[in-house]
N, C-alpha and C positions, 0 to 999 in steps of 0.2 A: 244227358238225353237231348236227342236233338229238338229244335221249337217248332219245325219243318214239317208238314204232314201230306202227302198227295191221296189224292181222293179222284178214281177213273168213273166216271160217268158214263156210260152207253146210253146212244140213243136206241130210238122203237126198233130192237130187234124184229123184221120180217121174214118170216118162215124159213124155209131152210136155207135159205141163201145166209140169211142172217147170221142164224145159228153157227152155219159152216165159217163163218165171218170170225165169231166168236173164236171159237175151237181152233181158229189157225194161226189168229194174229197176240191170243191175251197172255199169254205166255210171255210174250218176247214184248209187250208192250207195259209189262208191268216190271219189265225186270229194267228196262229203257228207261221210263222215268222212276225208276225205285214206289211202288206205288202201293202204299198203304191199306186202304178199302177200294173195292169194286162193286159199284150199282149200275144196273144195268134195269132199261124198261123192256118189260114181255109181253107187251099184252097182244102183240101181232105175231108171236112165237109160232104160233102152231096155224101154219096154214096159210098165213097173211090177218088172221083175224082169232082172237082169243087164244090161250094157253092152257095147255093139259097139264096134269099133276105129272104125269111121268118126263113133262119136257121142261116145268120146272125144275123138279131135283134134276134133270139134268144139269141144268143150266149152275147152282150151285155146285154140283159137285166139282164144276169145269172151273169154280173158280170166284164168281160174284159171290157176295157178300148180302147184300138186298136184291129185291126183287121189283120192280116198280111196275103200276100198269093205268088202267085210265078204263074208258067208256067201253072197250071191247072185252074186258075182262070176264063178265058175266056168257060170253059165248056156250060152253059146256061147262052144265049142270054139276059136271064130278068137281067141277072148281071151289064152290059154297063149301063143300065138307075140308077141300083143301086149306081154304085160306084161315078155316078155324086151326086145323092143325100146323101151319107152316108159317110160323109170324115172321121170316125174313120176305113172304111175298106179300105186299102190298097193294091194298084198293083205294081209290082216292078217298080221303077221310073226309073230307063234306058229302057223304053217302047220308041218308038219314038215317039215324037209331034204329035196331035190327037188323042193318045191313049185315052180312056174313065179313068175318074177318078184322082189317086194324087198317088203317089208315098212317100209323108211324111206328118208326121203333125205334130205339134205341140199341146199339150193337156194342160190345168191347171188342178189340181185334188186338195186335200186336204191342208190348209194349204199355199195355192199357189204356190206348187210344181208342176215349168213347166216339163213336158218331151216331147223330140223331140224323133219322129220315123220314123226311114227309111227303107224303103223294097228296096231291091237290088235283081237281078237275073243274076247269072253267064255266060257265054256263052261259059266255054270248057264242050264236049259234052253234050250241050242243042243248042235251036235253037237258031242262030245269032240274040242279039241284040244290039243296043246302050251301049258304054265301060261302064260299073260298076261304075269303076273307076274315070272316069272324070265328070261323072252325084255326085259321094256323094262328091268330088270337090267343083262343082260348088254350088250343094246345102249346104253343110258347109261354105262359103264365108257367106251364109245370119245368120247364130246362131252364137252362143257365148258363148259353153262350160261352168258352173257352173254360167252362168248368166241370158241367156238367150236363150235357156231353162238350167233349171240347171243339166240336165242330156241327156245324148244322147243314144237312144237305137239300132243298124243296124240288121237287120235280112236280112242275105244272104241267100240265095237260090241258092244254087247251089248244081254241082255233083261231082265235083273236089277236091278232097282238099287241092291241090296244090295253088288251085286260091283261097279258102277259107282262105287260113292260107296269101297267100302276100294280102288278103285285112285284114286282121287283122294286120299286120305290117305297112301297108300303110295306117291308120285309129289310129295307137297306138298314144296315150296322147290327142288325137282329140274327140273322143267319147267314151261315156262310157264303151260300150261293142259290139262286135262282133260274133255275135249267128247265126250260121249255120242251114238251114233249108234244104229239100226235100229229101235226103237219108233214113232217116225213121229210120237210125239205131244211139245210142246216142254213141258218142266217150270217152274215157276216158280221155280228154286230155285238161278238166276246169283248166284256168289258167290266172295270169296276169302278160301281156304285158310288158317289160320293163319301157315303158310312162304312165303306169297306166291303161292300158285300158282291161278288160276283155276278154277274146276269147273260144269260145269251138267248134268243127269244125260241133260237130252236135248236136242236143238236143235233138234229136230222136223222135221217134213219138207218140203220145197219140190216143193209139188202140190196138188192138188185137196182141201181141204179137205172138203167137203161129200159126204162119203164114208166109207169104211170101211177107215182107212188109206191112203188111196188108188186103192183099187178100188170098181168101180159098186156100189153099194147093192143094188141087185138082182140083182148077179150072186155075193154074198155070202151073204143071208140065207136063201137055203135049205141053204146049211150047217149053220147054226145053228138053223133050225126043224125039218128033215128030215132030217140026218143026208148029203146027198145030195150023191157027188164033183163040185159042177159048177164050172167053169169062170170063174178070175174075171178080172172086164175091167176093165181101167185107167178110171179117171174121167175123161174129158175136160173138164171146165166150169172155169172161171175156177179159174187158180190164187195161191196163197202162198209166195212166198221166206221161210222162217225159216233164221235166221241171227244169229250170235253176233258182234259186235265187241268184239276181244280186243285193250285198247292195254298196248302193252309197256315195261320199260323196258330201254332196249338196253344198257346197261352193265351191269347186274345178271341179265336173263331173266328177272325178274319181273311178275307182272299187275298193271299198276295199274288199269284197268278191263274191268269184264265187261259188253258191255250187250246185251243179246237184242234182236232186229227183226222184225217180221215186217211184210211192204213186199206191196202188192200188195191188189187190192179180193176176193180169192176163199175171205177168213176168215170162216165161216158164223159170222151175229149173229142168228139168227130168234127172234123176239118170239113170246108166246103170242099165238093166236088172238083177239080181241074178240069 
């Protein structure tokens, strides 16, 4: 049995561009790196902002594994009754008690390759929750790094990456890897941890590059020009899957490589004028 494990990360699917991103490239990019488990974040799935229960199971059926999501999750209400029944989709687990749903799980996949996954959400400028910190604490007391599960995956969510980078330090040789979510934009800065543990502050987002995070261009910049509440619409034009390939090693839970991908022709390259 090989010691070797790869683990594909998706970043913040955005709405259909995203999706379409999915469905075109995961196929052929999991058979490319031979790849193990698939997690992918949703919580911008449906729309630019939150995920339906029908576009989750889609989204597994296509192929992921977990489900990750962050501060947009709560969008539509049908979600609470989902996230009780669908424990591969995931809420950030420093939610406070009663929250609807699970904050981690644990999966077996091929071979009997456990991975453990945790969704975390930051609290410097986001809304006050429960410490990050002391929640993946208390929930690493119950695993057992290259044993049981033999791999550990964290997907933060946060805006900071101040707070991003000390929960990558405060996580290093504990868990596999540390993969930053909800900025939308991918960092260059995939790297491992002193302790072995993976880190990259953001993995960017899988959708329409040629935008403003993801939404129209124009249905943005009167925010920012005029002050003015209007309405902003998803970008439809060609999308980009970013995404981390995280290879593991399964006796230990350690990263032994971190490599960022970004698959797909809808990464804006525009040249000055002549």
């Amino acid at each position: 049995m090989s010691s070797r494990e790869v683990i594909l990360f998706i970043g913040d699917l955005f709405g259909k561009s995203g999706r379409s991103m999915l469905k075109k490239h995961l196929a052929e990019i999991k058979k490319r790196y031979a790849v193990t488990a698939v997690v992918a974040n949703c919580e911008n799935a449906a729309g630019g902002i939150g995920v339906t229960a029908a576009i989750a199971r889609e989204l597994l059926l296509q192929g992921v594994d977990v489900l990750t999501s962050g501060n947009h999750i709560w969008r539509y209400n049908e979600i609470n009754r989902f996230l009780e029944e669908e424990k591969r989709l995931l809420r950030p687990l420093n939610y406070p008690p009663g929250a609807p749903g699970h904050g981690m799980i644990v999966v077996e996949l091929d071979m009997g390759f456990k991975l453990g996954v945790i969704n975390l959400q930051g609290r410097v400028f986001m809304d006050p929750l429960d410490c990050p910190f002391r929640a993946v604490d208390q929930c690493l007391t119950r695993m057992s790094l290259g044993r049981d599960p033999h791999a550990i995956l964290v997907d933060f969510h946060a805006e900071a990456t101040s707070e991003k980078a000390a929960m990558g330090y405060h996580l290093d040789g504990r868990v596999t890897a540390v993969l930053g979510t909800h900025t939308h934009v991918p960092t260059a800065d995939a790297r491992i941890l002193p302790r072995g543990t993976g880190f990259m502050t953001d993995v960017g987002m899988t959708g329409a590059y040629d935008s403003i995070i993801g939404m129209e261009t124009r249905s943005v910049m009167p925010r920012f020009l005029r002050g003015l509440p209007t309405r902003f619409e998803p970008e439809t034009s060609e999308g980009t899957l970013a995404a981390v390939v995280v290879e593991v090693d399964r006796s230990s839970g350690r990263c032994l490589k971190l490599t960022p991908i970004l698959e797909g022709g809808g990464w804006p390259m525009h040249h000055a004028p002549s």
